[in-house]
C-alpha positions as CSV (number, residue, x, y, z in Angstrom):
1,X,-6.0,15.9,6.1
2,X,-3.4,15.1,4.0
3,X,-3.5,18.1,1.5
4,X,-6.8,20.5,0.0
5,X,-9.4,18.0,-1.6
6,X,-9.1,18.7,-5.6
7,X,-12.5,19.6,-6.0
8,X,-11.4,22.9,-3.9
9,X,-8.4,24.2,-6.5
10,X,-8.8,25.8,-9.7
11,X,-8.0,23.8,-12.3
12,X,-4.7,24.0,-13.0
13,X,-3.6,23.5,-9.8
14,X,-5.5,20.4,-9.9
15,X,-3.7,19.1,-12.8
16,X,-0.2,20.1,-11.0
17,X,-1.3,18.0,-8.4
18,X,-2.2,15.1,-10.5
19,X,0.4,15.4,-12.5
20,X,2.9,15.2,-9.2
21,X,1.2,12.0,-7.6
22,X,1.9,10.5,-11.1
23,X,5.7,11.7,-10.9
24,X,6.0,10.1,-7.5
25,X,4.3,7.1,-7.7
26,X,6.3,6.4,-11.0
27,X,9.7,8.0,-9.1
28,X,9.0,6.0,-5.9
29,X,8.0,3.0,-8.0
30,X,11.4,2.8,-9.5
31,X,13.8,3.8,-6.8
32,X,11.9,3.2,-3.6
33,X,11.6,5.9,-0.7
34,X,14.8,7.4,-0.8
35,X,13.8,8.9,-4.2
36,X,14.0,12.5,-3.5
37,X,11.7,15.2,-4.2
38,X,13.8,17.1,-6.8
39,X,13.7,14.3,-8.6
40,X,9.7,13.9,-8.1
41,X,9.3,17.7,-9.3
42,X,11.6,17.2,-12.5
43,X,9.2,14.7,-13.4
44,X,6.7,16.4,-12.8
45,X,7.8,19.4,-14.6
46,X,7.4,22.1,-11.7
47,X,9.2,23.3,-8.9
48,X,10.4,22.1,-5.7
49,X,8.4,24.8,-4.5
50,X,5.4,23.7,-6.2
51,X,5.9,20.2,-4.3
52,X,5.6,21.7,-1.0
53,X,2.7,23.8,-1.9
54,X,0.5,21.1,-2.2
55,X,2.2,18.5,0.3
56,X,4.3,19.7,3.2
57,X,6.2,16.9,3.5
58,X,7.3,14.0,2.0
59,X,5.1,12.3,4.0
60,X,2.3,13.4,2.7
61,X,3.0,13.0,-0.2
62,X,3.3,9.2,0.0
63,X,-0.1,9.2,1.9
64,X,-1.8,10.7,-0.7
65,X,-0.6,7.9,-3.6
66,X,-0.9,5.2,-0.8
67,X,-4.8,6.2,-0.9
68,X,-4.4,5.8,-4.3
69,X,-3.0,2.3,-4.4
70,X,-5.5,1.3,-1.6
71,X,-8.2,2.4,-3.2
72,X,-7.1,0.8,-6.7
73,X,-6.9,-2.8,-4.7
74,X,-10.2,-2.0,-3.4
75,X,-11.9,-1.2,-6.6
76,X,-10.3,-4.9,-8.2
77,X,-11.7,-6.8,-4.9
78,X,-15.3,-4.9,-5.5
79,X,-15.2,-5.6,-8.7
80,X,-15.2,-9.6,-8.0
81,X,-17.9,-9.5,-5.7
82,X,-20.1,-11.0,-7.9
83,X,-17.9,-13.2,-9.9
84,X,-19.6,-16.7,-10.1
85,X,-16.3,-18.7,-8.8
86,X,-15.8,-16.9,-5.1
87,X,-12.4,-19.6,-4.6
88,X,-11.4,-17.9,-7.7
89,X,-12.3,-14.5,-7.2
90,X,-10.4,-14.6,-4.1
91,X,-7.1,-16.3,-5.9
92,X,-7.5,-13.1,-8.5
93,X,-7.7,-10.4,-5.4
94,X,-4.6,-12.1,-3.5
95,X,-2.6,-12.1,-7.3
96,X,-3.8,-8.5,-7.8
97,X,-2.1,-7.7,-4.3
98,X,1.0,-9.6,-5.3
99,X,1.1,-8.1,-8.5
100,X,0.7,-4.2,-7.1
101,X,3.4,-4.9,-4.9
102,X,6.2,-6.5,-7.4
103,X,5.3,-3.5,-9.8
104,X,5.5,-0.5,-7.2
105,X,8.1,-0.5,-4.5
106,X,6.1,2.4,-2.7
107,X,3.4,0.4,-2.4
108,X,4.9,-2.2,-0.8
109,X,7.2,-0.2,1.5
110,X,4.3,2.6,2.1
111,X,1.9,-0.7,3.0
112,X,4.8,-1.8,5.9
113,X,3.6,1.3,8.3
114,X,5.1,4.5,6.7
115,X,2.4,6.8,6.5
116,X,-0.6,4.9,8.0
117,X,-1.0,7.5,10.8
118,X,-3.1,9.7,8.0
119,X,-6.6,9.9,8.3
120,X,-7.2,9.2,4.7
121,X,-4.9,6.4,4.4
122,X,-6.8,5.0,7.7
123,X,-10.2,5.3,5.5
124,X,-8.8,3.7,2.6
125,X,-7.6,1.1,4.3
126,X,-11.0,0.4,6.5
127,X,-12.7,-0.2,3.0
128,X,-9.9,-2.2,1.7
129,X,-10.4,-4.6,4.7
130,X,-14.5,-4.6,4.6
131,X,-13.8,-5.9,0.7
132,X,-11.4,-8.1,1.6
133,X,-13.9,-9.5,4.5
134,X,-16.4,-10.0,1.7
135,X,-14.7,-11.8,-0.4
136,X,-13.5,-13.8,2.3
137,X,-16.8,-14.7,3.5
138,X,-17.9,-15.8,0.0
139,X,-15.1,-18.4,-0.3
140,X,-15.6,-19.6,3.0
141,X,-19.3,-20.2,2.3
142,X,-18.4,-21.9,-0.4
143,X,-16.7,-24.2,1.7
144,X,-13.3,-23.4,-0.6
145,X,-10.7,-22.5,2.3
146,X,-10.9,-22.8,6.1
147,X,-13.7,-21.5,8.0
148,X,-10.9,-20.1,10.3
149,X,-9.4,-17.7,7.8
150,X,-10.1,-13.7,7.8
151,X,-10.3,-10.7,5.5
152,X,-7.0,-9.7,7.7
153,X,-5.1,-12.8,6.7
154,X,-5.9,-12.8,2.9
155,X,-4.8,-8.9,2.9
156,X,-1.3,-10.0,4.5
157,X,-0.4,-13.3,2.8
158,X,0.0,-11.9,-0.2
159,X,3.4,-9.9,0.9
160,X,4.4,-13.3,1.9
161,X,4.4,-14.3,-1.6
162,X,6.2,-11.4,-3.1
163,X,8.9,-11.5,-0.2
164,X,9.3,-15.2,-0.6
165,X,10.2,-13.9,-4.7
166,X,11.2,-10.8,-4.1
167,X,15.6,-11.9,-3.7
168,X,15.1,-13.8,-7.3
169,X,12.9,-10.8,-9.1
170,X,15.5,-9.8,-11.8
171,X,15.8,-13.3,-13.3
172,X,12.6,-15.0,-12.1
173,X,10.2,-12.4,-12.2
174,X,6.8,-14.6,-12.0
175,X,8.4,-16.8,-9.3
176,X,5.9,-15.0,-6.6
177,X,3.1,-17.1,-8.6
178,X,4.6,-20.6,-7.1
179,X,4.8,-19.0,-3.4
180,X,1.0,-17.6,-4.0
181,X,-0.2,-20.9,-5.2
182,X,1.5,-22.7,-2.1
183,X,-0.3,-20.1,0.2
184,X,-3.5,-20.3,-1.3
185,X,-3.3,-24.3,-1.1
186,X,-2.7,-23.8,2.5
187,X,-6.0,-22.1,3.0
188,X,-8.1,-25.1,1.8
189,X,-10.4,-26.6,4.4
190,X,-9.2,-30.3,3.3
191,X,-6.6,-31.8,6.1
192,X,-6.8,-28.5,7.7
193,X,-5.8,-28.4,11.2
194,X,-5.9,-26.0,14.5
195,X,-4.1,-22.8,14.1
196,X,-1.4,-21.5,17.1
197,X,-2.2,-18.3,16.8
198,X,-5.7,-16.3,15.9
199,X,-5.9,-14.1,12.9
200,X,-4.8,-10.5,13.8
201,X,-7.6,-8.0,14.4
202,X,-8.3,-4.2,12.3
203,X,-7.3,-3.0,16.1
204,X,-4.2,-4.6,15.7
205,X,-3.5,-3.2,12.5
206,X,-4.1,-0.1,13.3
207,X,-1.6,-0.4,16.6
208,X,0.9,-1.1,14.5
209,X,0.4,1.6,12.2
210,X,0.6,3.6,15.2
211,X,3.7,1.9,16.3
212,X,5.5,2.4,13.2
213,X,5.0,6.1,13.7
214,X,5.6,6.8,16.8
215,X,8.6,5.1,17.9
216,X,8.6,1.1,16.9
217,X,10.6,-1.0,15.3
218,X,9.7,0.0,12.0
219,X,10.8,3.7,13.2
220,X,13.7,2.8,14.9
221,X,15.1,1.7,12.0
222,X,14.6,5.1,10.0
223,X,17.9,6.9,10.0
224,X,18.2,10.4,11.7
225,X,17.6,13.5,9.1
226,X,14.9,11.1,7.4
227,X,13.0,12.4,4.5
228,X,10.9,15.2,6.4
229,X,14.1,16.9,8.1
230,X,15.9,16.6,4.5
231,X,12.6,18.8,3.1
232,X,12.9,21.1,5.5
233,X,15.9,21.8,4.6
234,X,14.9,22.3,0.7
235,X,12.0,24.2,1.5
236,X,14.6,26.5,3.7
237,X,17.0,26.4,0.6
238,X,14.2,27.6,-1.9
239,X,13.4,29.8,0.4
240,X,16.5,31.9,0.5
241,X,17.4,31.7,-3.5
């Protein structure tokens, strides 16, 4: 589990905790991962102490607003289930992804493996996919993109766009729109031809979740005394004062 369920804390340690997963996400959205929890807890008004109470790492922490991002994405997609247009309903999903992404670093870092060994963030994830199946299958009933395209690949392309953008973001903010709209005509059925390669599978996904956690290249490339070993030292240093 990532930390004790809400419901389970009195009240105002409830609001400490919602009042730190809106510290970090707004910290992490900002300066990326390497934002530091003093700087979370600041924000937050409490404690370093505090922090660690609820999450015990840094870690944790990021699972916990991951699940929150996740589950924000999943409620948009829901939300169009029913939308007369599916073609467009599944545009506005893949822009909402763009857009979560270009506003919230965390997101998009947190998204690229770090965390995804969590439980939770596992859950969220598997009902971010069965809505992005759905409204997958209602464009490609419609006959609106390629009978050959997957829930998977719609949830993925969108990072495409934003990377494509992302060098050019300070003085062409909205360029991620022209990459997006270049994707999207891609996935039209008309002059469609054979892909090389099949769409990637929720087992795959979840192998490289477990990759970037235990030792792949995503790993690899974290630098020794990461963000746990740097907590544990602030937890020792609050600890002794």
């Amino acid at each position: 589990m990532t930390s004790t369920p809400p419901s389970r804390l009195r009240a105002d340690a409830a609001h400490n905790r919602r009042a730190l997963l809106d510290a970090a996400a707004a910290t992490f959205a900002e300066q990326g991962m390497d934002a530091s929890i003093a700087q979370i807890a600041v924000r937050a008004g409490v404690g370093k102490g505090t922090v660690f109470r609820h999450f015990a790492t840094k870690s944790h922490l990021v699972a916990a607003i991951l699940c929150d991002r996740l589950d924000e994405f999943t409620a948009a997609g829901t939300a169009l289930l029913d939308a007369a247009d599916p073609e467009a309903a599944l545009l506005e999903f893949m822009t909402t992804g763009v857009q979560m992404q270009a506003r919230d670093r965390c997101f998009c870092e947190a998204g690229a493996g770090i965390a995804h060994s969590d439980p939770e963030v596992r859950a969220a994830s598997g009902r971010l996919f069965k809505t992005a199946e759905a409204l997958t299958d209602r464009a490609r009933r419609q006959g609106s993109v390629r009978a050959d395209i997957t829930g998977e690949d719609i949830l993925l392309l969108p990072r495409a766009a934003y990377e494509a953008a992302a060098p050019m973001g300070d003085v062409a903010p909205d360029l991620w729109r022209r990459y997006l709209s270049v994707i999207f005509d891609g996935l039209r059925p008309e002059a469609a031809r054979p892909l090389p390669h099949p769409a990637p599978t929720s087992d795959q996904f979840a192998a490289m979740d477990e990759s970037a956690t235990n030792g792949g290249p995503k790993a690899q490339r974290r630098r020794p005394g990461g963000p746990d070993r740097l907590e544990q030292a602030a937890k020792e240093a609050d600890s002794s004062s």
